[in-house]
C-alpha positions, -999 to 999 in steps of 0.1 A, spaced: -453 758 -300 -426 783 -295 -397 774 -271 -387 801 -245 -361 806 -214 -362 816 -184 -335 829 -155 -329 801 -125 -302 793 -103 -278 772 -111 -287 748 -83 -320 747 -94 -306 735 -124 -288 711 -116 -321 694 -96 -345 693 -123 -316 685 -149 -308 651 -125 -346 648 -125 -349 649 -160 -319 624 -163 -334 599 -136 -366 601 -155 -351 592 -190 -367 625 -207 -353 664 -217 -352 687 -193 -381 702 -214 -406 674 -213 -397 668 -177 -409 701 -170 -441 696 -195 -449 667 -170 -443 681 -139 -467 707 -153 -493 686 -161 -488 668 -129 -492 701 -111 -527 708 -134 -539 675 -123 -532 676 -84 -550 713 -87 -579 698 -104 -583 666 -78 -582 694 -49 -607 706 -64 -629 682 -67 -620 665 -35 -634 703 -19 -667 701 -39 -668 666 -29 -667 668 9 -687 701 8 -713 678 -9 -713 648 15 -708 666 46 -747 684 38 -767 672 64 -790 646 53 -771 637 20 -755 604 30 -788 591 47 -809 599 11 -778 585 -5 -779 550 11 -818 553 9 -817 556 -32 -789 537 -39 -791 512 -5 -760 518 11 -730 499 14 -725 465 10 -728 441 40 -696 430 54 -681 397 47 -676 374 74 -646 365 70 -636 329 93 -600 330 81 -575 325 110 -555 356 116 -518 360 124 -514 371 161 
């Protein structure tokens, strides 16, 4: 793959440079990582839409629990707890 540049301030610099530096990597794989990051979070957002739109059809949770029986019970827990 073919390296490339591109015009930022110099305080902008300086940020992702110390970033790089904290994270032990090249500016240029810092910035490959914050990419991917970036990919990732858009991806989860995603699916976190098409997953609420999903469970928040009417009906869906109730045939849910009725296929796959719902939740667990709850424990009963008779551990003493801290005031």
């Amino acid at each position: 793959m073919a390296d490339t540049s591109m015009k930022i301030d110099d305080t902008t610099r300086d940020r992702l440079k110390a970033l790089a530096n904290a994270a032990g990597v090249s500016m240029k794989d810092y910035l490959a990582r914050v990419a991917a990051e970036k990919e990732q979070e858009q991806l989860l957002d995603t699916a976190t839409a098409a997953f609420r739109r999903a469970t928040g059809a009417p009906g869906i949770m109730d045939r849910f629990d009725a296929d796959f029986g719902g939740l667990p019970p709850t424990p009963a827990h008779n551990t003493p707890r801290a005031a």
